[in-house]
C-alpha positions in Angstrom: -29.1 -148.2 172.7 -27.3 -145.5 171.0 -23.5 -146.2 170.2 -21.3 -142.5 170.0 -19.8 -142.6 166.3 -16.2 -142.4 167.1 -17.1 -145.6 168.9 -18.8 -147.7 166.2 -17.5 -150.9 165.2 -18.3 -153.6 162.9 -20.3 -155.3 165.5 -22.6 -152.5 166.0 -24.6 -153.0 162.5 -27.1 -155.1 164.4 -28.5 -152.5 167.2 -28.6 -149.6 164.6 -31.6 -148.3 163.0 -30.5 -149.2 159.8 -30.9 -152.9 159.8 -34.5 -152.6 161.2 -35.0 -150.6 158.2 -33.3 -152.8 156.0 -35.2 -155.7 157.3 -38.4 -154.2 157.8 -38.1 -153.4 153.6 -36.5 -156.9 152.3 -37.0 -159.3 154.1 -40.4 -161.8 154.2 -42.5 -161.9 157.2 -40.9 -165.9 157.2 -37.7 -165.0 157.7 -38.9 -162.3 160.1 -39.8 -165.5 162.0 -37.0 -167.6 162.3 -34.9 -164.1 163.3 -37.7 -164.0 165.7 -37.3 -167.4 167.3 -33.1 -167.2 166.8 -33.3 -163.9 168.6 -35.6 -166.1 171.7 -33.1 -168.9 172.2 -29.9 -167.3 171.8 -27.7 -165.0 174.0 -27.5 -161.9 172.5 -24.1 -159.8 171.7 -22.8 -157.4 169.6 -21.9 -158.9 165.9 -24.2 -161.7 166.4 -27.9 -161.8 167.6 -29.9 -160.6 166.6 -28.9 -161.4 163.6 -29.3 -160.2 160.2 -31.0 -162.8 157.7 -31.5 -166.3 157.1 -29.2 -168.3 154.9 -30.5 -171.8 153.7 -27.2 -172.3 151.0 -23.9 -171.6 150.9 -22.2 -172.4 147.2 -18.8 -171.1 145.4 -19.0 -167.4 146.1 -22.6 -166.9 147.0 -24.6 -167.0 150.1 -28.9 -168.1 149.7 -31.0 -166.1 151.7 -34.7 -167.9 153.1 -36.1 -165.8 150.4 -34.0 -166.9 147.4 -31.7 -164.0 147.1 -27.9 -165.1 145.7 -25.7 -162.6 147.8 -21.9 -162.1 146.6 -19.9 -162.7 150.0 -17.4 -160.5 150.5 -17.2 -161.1 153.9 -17.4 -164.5 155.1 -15.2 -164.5 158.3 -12.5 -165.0 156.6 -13.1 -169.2 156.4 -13.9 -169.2 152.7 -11.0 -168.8 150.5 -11.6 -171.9 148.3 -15.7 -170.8 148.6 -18.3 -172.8 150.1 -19.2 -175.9 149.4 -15.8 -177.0 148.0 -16.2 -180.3 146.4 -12.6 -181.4 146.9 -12.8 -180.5 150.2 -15.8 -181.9 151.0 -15.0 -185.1 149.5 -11.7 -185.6 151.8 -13.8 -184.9 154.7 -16.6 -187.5 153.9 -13.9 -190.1 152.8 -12.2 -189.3 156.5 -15.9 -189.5 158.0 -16.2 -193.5 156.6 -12.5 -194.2 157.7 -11.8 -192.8 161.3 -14.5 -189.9 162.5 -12.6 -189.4 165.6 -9.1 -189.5 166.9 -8.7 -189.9 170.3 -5.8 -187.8 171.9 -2.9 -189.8 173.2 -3.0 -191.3 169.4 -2.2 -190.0 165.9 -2.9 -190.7 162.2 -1.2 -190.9 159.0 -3.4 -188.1 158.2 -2.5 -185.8 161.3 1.0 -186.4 160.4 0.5 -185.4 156.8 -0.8 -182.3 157.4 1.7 -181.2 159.9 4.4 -182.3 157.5 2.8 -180.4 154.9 2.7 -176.9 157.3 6.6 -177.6 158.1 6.9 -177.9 154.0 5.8 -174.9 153.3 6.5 -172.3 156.2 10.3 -171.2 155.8 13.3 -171.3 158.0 13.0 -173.5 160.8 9.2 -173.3 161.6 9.2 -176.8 161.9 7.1 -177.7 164.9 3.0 -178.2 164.8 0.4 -178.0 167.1 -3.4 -178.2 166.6 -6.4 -176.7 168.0 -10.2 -176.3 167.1 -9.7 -172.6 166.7 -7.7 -169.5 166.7 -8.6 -167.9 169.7 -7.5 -171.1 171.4 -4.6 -171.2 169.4 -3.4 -167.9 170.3 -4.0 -169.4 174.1 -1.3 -172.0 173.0 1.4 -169.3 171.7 1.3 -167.6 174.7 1.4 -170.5 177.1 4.8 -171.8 175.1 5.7 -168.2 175.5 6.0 -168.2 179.2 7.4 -171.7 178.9 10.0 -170.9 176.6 11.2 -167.8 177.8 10.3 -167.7 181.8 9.0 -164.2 181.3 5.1 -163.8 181.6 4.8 -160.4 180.3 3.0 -160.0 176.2 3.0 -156.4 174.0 0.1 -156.4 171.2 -1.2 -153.6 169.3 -4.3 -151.1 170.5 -7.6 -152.1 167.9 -5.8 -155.7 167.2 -8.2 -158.7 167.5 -6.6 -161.9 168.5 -9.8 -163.7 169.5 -12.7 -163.8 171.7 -11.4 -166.0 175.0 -10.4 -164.2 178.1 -7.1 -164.2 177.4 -7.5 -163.3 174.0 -9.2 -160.4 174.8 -6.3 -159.3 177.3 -3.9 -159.4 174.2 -6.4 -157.7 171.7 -7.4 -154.3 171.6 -10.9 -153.8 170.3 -12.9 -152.1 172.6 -16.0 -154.1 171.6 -14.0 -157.1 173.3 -12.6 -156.0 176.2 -15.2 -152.9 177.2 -16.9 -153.8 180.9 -14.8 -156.8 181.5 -13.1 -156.4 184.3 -9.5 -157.3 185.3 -8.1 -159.3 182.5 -4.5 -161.1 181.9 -1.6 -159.3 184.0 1.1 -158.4 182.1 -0.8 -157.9 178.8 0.9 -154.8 177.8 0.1 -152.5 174.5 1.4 -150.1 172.4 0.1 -147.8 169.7 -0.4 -149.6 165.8 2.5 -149.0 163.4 0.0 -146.4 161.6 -1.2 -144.7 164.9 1.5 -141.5 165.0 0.6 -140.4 161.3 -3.5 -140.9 162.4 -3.8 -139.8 165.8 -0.7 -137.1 166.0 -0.7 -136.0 162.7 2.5 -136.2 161.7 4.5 -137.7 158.6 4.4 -141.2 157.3 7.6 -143.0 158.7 6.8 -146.6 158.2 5.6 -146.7 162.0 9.1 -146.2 163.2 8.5 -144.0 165.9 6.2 -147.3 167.0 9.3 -149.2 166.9 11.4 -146.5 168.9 8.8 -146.9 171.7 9.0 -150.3 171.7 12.3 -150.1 171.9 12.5 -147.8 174.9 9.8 -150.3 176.8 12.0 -153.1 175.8 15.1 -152.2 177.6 13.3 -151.5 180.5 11.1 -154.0 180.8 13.1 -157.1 181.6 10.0 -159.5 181.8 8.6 -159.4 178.4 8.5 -163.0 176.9 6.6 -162.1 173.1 5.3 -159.5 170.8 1.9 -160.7 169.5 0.9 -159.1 166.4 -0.9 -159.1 163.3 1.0 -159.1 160.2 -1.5 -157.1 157.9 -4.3 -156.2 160.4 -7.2 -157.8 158.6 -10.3 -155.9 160.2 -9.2 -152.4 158.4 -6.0 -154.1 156.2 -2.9 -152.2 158.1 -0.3 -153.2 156.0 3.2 -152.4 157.5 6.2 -151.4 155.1 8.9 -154.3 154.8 11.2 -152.3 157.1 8.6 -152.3 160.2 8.6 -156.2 160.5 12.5 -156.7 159.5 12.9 -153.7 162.5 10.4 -155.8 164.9 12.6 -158.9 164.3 15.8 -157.4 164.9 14.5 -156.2 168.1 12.8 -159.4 169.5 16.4 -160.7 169.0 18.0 -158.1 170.6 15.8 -158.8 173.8 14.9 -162.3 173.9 11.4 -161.5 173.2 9.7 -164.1 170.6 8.0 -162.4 167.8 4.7 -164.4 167.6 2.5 -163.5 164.6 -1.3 -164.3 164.3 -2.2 -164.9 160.9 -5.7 -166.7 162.0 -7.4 -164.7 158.9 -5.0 -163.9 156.7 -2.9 -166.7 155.9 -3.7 -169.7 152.9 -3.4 -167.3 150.3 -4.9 -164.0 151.2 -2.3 -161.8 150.8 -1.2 -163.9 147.4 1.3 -165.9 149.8 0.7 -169.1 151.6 1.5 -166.9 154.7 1.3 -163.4 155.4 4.9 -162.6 156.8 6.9 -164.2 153.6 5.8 -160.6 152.1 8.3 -159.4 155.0 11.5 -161.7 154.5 11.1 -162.5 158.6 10.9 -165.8 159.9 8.6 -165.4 163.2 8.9 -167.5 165.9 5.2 -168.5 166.3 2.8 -168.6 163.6 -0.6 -168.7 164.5 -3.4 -170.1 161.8 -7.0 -170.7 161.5 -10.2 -169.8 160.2 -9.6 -170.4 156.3 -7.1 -173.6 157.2 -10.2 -175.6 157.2 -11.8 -175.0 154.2 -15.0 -173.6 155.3 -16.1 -176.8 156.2 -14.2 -177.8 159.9 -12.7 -175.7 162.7 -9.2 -176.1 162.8 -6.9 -173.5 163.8 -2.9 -174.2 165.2 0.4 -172.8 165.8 3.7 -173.5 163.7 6.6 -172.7 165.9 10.3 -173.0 165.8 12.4 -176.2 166.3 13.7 -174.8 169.5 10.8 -174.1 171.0 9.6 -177.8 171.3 10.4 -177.7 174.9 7.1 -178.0 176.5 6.7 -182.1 177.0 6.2 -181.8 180.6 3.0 -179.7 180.6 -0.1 -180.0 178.7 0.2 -176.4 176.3 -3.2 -178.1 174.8 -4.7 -181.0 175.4 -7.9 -180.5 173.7 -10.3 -183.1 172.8 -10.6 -182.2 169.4 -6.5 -181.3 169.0 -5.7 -184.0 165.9 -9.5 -184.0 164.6 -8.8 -186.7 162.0 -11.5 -185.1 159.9 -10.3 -181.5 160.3 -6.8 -182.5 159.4 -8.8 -184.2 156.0 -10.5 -180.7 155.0 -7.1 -178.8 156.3 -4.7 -180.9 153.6 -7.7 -180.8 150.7 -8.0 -177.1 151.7 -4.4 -176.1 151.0 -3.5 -178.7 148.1 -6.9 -177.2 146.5 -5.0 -173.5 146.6 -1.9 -175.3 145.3 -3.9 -177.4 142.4 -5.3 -174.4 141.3 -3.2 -172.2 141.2 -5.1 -169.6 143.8 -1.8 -167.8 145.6 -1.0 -166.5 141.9 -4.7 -165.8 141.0 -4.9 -163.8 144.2 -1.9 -161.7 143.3 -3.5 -161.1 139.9 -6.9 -160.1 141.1 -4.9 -157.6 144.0 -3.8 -155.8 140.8 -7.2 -155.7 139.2 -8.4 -154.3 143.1 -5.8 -151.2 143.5 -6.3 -150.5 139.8 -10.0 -150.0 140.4 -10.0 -148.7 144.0 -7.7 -146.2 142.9 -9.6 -144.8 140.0 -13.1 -145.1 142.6 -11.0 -142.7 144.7 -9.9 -140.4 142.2 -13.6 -140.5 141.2 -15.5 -139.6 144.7 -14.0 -137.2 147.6 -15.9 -139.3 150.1 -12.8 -142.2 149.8 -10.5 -141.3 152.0 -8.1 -144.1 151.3 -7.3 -147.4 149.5 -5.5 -150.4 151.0 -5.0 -153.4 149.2 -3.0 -156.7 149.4 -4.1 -159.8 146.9 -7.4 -160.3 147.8 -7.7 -158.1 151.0 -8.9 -154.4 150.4 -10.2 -151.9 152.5 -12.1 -148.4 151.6 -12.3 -146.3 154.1 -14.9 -143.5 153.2 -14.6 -139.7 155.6 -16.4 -136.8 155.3 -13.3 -134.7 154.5 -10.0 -135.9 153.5 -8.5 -133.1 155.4 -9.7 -133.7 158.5 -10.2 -137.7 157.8 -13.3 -137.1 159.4 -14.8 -140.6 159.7 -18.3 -141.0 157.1 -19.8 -143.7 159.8 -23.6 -143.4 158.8 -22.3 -143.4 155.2 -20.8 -146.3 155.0 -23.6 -147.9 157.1 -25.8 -146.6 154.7 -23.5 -148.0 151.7 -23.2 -151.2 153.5 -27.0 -151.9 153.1 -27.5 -150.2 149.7 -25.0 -153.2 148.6 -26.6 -155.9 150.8 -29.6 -154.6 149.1 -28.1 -155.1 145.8 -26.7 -158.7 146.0 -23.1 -157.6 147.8 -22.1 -158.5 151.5 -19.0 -157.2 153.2 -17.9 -156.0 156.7 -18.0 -152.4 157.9 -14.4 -151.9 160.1 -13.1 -149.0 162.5 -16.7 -147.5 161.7 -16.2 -146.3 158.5 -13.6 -149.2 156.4 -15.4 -151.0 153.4 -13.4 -154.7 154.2 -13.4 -156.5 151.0 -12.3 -160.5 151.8 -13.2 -161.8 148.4 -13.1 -165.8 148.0 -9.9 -166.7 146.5 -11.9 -168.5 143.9 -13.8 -165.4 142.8 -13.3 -164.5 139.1 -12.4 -161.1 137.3 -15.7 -160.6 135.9 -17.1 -161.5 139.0 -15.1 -159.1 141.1 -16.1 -156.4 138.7 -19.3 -157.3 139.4 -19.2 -156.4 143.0 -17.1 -153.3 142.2 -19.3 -152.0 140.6 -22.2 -152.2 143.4 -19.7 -150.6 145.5 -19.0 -147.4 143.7 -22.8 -147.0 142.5 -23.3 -147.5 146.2 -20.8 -144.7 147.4 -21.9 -142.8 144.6 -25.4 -142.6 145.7 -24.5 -142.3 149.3 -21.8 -139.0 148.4 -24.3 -137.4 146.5 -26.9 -137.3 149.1 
């Protein structure tokens, strides 16, 4: 199946010639096997089978391949900022295993209730309302619902290439074409508009912050009488768009000037990412919906949930949830190890520390080699993005595919964004030397790649 360039995706590695290839030269005719057999059993779809390799370990930074290769994981769907295998975590978990396995719903727990006391702690303002869900893409369900609920208006305005999950509705509010392509009819009223970097990109014109975003916003706003939130990412973690300070403080001025709720999803970026506990205290906002997940259990548990405003616990005569798993007693254990790990350790400042150490490197990479287009980086997020001209930002696709596997081949894993965005989603435990380490397969990578 041949996917068009200006089309290619993260999720496209696994049809493209290059992974046969890859596999075809590293991979053990055992592990050719088992991909064999997962490939038999299990629905295909783009960024999963057929899949890629065979892990038997997961430890600290590092990924174990069937064939023994330790692989640096740069990637790791965003689950693992306090690494695999986290003892502490682990240990709360197993302790919550021998002492109640399974809450039932219509109950609670002391340790529920601690964790949600420990999310209304830390998140500022008055974000003092908790609800929990096995994961994001059902947690964005639950924003939405208490959307409509609170406001009486059905209507919801995302982003274009956002990715708020993999559900139905979801999909509706996301704008990935590798999502929604072929679907069908989704969610009425799921309206869009163009990313805050979109008019400097596609029209070519000067860097205002995404204000001219804001000022169509704007105009659909006082139009549009029905329009009950904004969903959004913060820092869109697939590529890492990070909006000025201005953009957000704009985009909350205007949600209060039209009774819209501003609902952020920080599924992957929040616990620490971004070298804050969550994404929007970079912004000075206070959202009325924060959405969590993916690294809120530790890399052990699914647990996902939105924190919400006090006046928006209005919802106690419908079900906005009601999922089996909504208070999992053991993934509220691995949720409170998981954050009073970052806090023990001291990972929200480490994270910070290492962002420097990243845009000092990334910049002198791009000095370096014309093939880097651009550098993005917030604490332990980063993004290279890699064209064949940086006048015409011409996107290097098959370069970066071709980097990709030069580093997988090397001992590095990462995801491949937008087609041609290096995403680096380094464990927040990862040290100096070892991010080095992985830097340093990167550039020899692009280096061998650009001179080609």
């Amino acid at each position: 199946m041949e996917i068009k360039s200006y089309l290619r995706t993260e999720g496209d590695i696994n049809i493209s010639p290059e992974r046969g290839q890859w596999q075809e030269a590293h991979l053990s005719e055992q592990t050719m096997d088992v991909l064999d057999n997962d490939s038999r059993y299990f629905l295909h779809q783009s960024m999963s089978t057929p899949c890629l390799n065979v892990i038997k370990n997961a430890e600290g930074i590092y990924l174990e391949d069937m064939d023994g290769r330790k692989i640096i994981d740069f990637h790791g769907n965003s689950v693992h900022q306090v690494g695999y295998k986290n003892q502490y975590v682990i240990e709360a978990v197993k302790n919550q295993l021998d002492e109640l396995p399974f809450l039932p719903r219509r109950y609670t727990s002391p340790i529920a209730i601690q964790l949600a006391q420990k999310l209304v702690e830390l998140a500022p303002g008055d974000l003092n309302r908790v609800l929990l869900t096995p994961g994001g893409t059902s947690a964005i369900g639950l924003a939405m619902k208490l959307a409509r609920k609170a406001t009486g208006k059905f209507k919801t305005i995302s982003t274009w290439d956002s990715f708020h999950g993999a559900s139905l509705d979801a999909i509706s509010v996301g704008g990935e074409g590798v999502f929604r392509n072929d679907m069908g009819p989704l969610l009425p009223g799921t309206e869009h508009m163009m990313p805050f970097n979109s008019y400097r990109s596609i029209l070519g014109e000067c860097d205002d912050g995404g204000m001219k975003g804001l000022d169509y916003l704007e105009y659909v706003l006082e139009r549009e009488g029905d329009v009950g939130a904004i969903i959004i990412e913060p820092i869109r973690s697939t590529d890492v768009q990070i909006p000025p300070k201005a953009y957000f403080q704009r985009l909350r001025q205007l949600c209060d000037q039209f009774g819209v709720l501003l609902v952020l999803d920080e599924i992957p970026t929040a616990f620490g990412r971004t070298g804050k506990m969550f994404v929007h205290e970079h912004y000075d906002i206070v959202p009325d919906i924060v959405v969590i997940g993916k690294g809120f259990g530790g890399g052990v548990f699914p647990m996902a949930g939105i924190i919400a405003r006090e006046g928006l616990n209005i919802a106690q005569d419908i079900s906005l949830g009601h999922y089996t798993h909504e208070k999992s007693s053991v993934g509220c254990a691995a949720a409170l190890a998981t954050i009073e790990y970052i806090e023990n350790n001291g990972l929200l400042e480490h994270s910070e520390q290492m962002g420097v150490v990243l845009k000092n490197r990334l910049t002198q990479m791009m000095s370096k080699h014309e093939i880097i287009g651009d550098v993005r980086v917030i604490g332990m997020l980063a993004a290279i993005e890699l064209v064949r001209s940086r006048q015409s930002k011409e996107k290097a696709v098959e370069e970066t595919e071709k980097v990709m596997y030069l580093c997988m081949e090397r001992g590095l894993s990462f995801k491949v964004s937008n087609g041609n965005v290096i995403t680096l989603v380094p464990p927040l435990i990862t040290t100096q030397e070892q991010l080095e380490q992985a830097l340093d397969i990167i550039e020899a990578a692009i280096s061998e790649v650009s001179s080609q």
